[in-house]
Each structure stands twice: as structure tokens, then as C-alpha cells.
N, C-alpha and C positions, 0 to 999 in steps of 0.2 A: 542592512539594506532594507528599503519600506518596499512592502510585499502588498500591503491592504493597511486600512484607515477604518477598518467595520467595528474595530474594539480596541481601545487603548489596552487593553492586559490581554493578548491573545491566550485561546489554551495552549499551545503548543510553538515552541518557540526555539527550531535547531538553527545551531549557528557553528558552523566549520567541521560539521561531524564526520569525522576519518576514522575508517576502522578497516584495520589490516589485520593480514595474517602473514605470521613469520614463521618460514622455513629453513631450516638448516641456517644459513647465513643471508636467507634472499627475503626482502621485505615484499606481499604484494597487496597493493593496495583496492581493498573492495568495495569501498565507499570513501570519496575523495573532496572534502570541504564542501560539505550539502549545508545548504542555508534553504531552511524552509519557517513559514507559519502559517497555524492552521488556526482556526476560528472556531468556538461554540455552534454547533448547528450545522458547518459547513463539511460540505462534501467534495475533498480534494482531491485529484486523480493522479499518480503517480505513475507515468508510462514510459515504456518500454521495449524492446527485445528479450527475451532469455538473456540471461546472463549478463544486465546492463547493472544491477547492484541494487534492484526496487527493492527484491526480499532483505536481502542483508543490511539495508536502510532500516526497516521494521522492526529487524530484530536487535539493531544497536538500541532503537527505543525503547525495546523493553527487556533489552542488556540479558539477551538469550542468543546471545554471537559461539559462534561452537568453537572450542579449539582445534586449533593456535591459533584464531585469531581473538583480539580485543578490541577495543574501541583507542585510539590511539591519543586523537586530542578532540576539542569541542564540546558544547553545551547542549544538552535537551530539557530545556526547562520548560517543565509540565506542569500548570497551577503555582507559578512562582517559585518551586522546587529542580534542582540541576537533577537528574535520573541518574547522571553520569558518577555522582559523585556521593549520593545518599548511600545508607549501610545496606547493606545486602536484605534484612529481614525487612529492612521499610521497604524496597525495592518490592519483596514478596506479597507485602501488603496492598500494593498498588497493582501487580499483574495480574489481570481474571478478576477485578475489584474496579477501580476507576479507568483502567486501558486494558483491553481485552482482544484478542486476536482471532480472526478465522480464515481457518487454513485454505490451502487448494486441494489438499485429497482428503475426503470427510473419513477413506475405510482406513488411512492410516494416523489419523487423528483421533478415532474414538477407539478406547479398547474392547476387544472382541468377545472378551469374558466376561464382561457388565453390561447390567442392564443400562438400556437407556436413560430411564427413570434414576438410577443410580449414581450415573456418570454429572448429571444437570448438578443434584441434589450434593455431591464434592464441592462443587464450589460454594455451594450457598450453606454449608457447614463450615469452610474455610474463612468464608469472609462474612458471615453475619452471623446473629446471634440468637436465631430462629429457632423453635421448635422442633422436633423431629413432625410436628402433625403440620404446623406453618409452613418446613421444608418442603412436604409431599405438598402439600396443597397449591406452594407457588409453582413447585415442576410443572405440574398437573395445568397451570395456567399459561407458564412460558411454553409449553407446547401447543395450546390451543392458540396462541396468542401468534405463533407460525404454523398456522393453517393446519393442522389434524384436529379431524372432527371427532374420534375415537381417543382422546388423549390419555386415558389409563390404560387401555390397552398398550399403546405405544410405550408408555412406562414400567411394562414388566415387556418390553419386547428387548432385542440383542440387536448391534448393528449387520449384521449379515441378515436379519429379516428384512430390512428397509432398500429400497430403492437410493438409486445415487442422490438424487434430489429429495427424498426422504430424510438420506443422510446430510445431507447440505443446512438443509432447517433445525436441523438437531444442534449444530456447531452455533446454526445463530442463537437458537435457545440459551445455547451455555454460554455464548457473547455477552446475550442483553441481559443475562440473570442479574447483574446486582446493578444495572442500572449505571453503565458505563456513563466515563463521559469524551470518552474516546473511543473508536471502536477501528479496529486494522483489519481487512480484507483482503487476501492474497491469492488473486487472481480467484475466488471463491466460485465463478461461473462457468469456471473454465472446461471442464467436462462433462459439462448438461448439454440434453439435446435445448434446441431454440425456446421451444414453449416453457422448458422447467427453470433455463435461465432468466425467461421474462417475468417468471411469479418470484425468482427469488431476487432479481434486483428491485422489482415494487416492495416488496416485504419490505427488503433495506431501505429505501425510499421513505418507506411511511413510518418505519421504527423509528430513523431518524429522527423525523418532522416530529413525530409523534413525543420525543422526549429531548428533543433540542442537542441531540446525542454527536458529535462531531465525526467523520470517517474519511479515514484516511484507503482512498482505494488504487489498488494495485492491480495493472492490469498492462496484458499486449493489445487490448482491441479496443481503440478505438471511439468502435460505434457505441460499447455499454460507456464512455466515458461522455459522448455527446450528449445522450442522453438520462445523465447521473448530477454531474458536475458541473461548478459552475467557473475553477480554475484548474491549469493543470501544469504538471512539470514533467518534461521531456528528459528520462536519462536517458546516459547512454556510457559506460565501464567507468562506472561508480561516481560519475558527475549529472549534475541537472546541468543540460546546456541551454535551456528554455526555461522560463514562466512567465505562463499568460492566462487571460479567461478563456475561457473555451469556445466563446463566440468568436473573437479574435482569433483566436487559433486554428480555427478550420478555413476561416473566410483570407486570414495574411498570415503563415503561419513564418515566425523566422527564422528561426535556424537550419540550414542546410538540410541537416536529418529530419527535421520536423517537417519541412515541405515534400520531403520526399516517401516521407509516412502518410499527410494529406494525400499525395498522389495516387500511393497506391490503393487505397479505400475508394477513393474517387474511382479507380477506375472498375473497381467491381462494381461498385454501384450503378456505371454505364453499362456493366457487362461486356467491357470492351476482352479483344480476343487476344493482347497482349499485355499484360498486366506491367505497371512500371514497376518494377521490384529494386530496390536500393541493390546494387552490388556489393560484394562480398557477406561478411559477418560482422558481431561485436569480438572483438579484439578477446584470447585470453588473456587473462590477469598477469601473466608469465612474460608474455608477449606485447604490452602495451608498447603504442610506439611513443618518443619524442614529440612535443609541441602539441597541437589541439589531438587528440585521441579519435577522432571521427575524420584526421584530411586523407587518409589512402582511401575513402569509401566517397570521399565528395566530389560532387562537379563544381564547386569553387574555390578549390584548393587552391593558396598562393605559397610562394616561397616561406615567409613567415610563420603561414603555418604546422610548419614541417618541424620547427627548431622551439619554436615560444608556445606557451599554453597560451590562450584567449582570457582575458581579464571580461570579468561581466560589466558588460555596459545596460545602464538602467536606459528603456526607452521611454517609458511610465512610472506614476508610484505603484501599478497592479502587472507589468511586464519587465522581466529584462532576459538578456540573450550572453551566452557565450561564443561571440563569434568576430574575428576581424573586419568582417562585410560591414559591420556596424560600428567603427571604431571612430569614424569620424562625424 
């Protein structure tokens, strides 16, 4: 399906990616025929609930799915390459080298017995063919380069010395060390106060711009996606039921759950005294129901959608929607 027209050879290019996990004799499915493409440069938003399938998208892409689950069927071709399907050691070649990840909790993503300094300088032994003196010296730069004005200090520092937001700039260091050209973000701001989450989304912002660097961002709010991104895809238990820009999206958003996610934002930001909150939850994995996976939570539920999945209907080459409401 046409998603964008901005590059005939996108970098990133998922097509029907399912990845489940099998227990005992019960199949359940965590990521369910995701059709995405991302762009050189572009900063995509990938949103959600807890437990709608955003993380377990990311990590089929760089085929760090944990067992029992695997990736089931479907393509991620990255620079004209399937991920899905290359040897295991080209695989290794490419994670923390051309696509690189940053977590949501920085103290359980950095080890606690290495220096900081130490931890950067792994990867850039793993994947170049640097110096021990070239090494120190580009750590010494990717740190200055996210904002520490002390940067050799910080390199013989431990993560239990640093701050949350300290620790946050560290993971992006080791991100942009070799000069991705993908970069995955998972939910990264999520437990900064306000101010340390707005220096570390301009950081990301300008790293970007600054090396044409494409990010795939993973988030429940929102407002960092308004003002980040320029499309964005709505899941919700393991399917994208939306894609749209993000102008369109705030201003006509279509799908059921999508307008009901506008809604709620909208109404903090009146500061209204009863917030519209979606009713109920995302479905467990265990639990999913029959037909569209989001009608026991909708106000437009029809018979149909109770027994059939929703086929996507293209409304644009840059929108389309999984939903009945649009089927004509």
C-alpha cells in the first residue's frame, strides 16, 4: 500500500510483520500484519496504550523478540536488505551500527559496573576499526555532542552517579555513535520531569536534522508526537488501525480510537473537570476478541464489527484507516 511518494527506495520498508509467541498449544499474536515505511530523515511516531504491540514492533525490527516468541511471517527491508531473513552474524553487524535503539529505562539499560566512558567506547570497538586513542576521543565527543560540558569527567563516571536525564543522554550517545541511519526510541522521555524531557526531544530533533538520521518514535503522548513528527500510526493489540500526518490527525483524526485519544488531550488542555477517557483497556493478548479488536471499547460499533476484521481502506496515498465507518 502507498504510504509516502518522498523517495522512490524508502529506508525502511515493513510489510505484513507478525510476530507471536507460542505457548503450550495457544498461538498469541503480538504484532499482527504491520505495513509500515519510513523515510531517510523522517521522524515517524508510532502510538499507543501500554501494551498495544509499539515495543514488540521494534524489536521484531531488530529481531531481539524474546522467547517463545518469533517473528511469524512478513518482510523488513532495510536498505534493500529482508532483516527477517539475513544470517544471524549480518544481523549483528547492523544492530548498534546502521539501526540502533533507545530504551525507556536508561538504569536498566546501562550496566552498573562500567564506566560510562567504557560502555559508549563497546560499541565503537564492535563496529569500527578505530583506535583505542580515536575510540576515547570520539566518546569524549559524543558526549559533548549531548550536552555535558565536563565530558571526561562523565567518562570515568558509573551510571548510579548521573541523574535520570543524565542517564537518558548517555543511551543517546551510544545511539548516535556510529552514525545510524535509523534510530528506534522507546518511549525515551517517559520518566523525565517536563523540562529534561524538552532538552532531550530537541537533542533528538537536531541529531536528526543534523545527520539526515531517520527515527522511528514510540510513544503514549501525544503532545511529544505533535510536536516531533510529521506522520504517525495509531496502534492498538498488535495492529496499526490508522496512518496519517499528524496535522490531519489532530485536526480529523479517523479512527474510532484515534478520535478518542484527540479527545482526551484536548480536554486537558481546556482543563476541563471531566476528562473523556476511552472506556475500558487494550485487550490481553490471551483475551483478544473476534472481528475489529477495538468494538467492545467503541461508540461506533456495528454488528459487523463484532464477527469480521476491518480490511484497510486507503483514504490518501499519505492516510489510510482500519475501520467499517469507511468502507464505502
Amino acid at each position: 500500500m502507498t504510504e509516502e511518494n518522498t523517495s522512490t527506495h524508502p529506508l525502511l520498508n515493513i510489510d505484513d510483520l507478525t510476530t507471536s509467541f507460542f505457548i503450550d498449544s495457544s498461538i498469541f499474536r503480538a504484532v499482527d500484519s504491520v505495513n509500515l515505511t519510513l523515510h531517510r530523515g523522517e521522524i515517524f511516531g508510532l502510538v499507543g496504550e501500554s501494551g498495544s504491540g509499539k515495543t514488540m514492533t521494534a524489536l521484531s525490527i531488530l529481531r531481539l523478540v524474546p522467547p517463545p516468541g518469533r517473528i511469524e511471517r512478513g518482510k523488513v527491508i532495510f536498505e534493500g536488505r529482508d532483516l527477517v531473513r539475513i544470517p544471524a552474524k549480518e544481523m549483528q553487524k547492523i544492530r548498534g551500527n546502521k539501526i540502533s535503539m533507545i530504551f525507556q529505562e536508561p538504569m536498566t539499560s546501562l550496566n552498573p559496573v562500567f564506566k560510562i566512558g567504557d560502555q559508549i567506547a563497546e560499541i565503537l570497538e564492535t563496529h569500527t576499526e578505530f583506535s583505542k586513542k580515536e575510540i576515547k576521543e570520539r566518546t569524549i565527543e559524543l558526549l559533548m555532542r549531548v550536552g555535558f560540558n565536563e565530558a571526561e569527567k562523565r567518562y570515568i563516571q558509573y551510571p548510579h552517579q548521573l541523574s535520570g536525564g543524565q542517564r537518558q543522554r548517555i543511551l543517546i550517545a551510544m545511539a548516535i555513535a556510529c552514525n545510524p541511519s535509523l534510530v528506534i526510541a522507546d518511549e525515551p522521555t517517559t520518566a523525565l520531569d517536563v523540562a529534561t524531557q524538552s532538552l532531550i526531544l530537541s537533542l533528538l530533533q537536531n541529531l536528526m536534522v543534523e545527520h539526515r538520521t531517520a527515527m522511528l518514535f514510540i510513544t503514549h503522548n501525544l503532545n511529544v508526537i505533535k510536536q516531533l513528527a510529521r506522520r504517525i500510526g495509531i496502534m492498538y493489540a498488535g495492529r496499526i488501525m490508522e496512518l496519517n500526518s499528524v496535522n490531519d490527525f489532530f485536526t480529523d483524526p479517523l479512527h474510532p480510537y484515534s478520535k478518542g485519544l484527540v479527545e482526551s488531550i484536548i480536554g486537558l488542555e481546556r482543563n476541563e473537570r471531566r476528562l473523556k477517557a476511552i472506556p475500558g483497556s487494550v485487550p490481553r493478548l490471551s483475551e483478544l476478541p473476534r472481528g475489529c479488536k477495538f468494538h467492545p471499547r467503541c461508540a461506533f460499533v456495528m454488528e459487523i464489527c463484532k464477527t469480521r476484521e476491518p480490511p484497510v481502506t486507503q483514504i490518501t496515498n499519505e492516510k489510510w484507516v482500519r475501520c467499517y465507518l469507511y468502507r464505502n
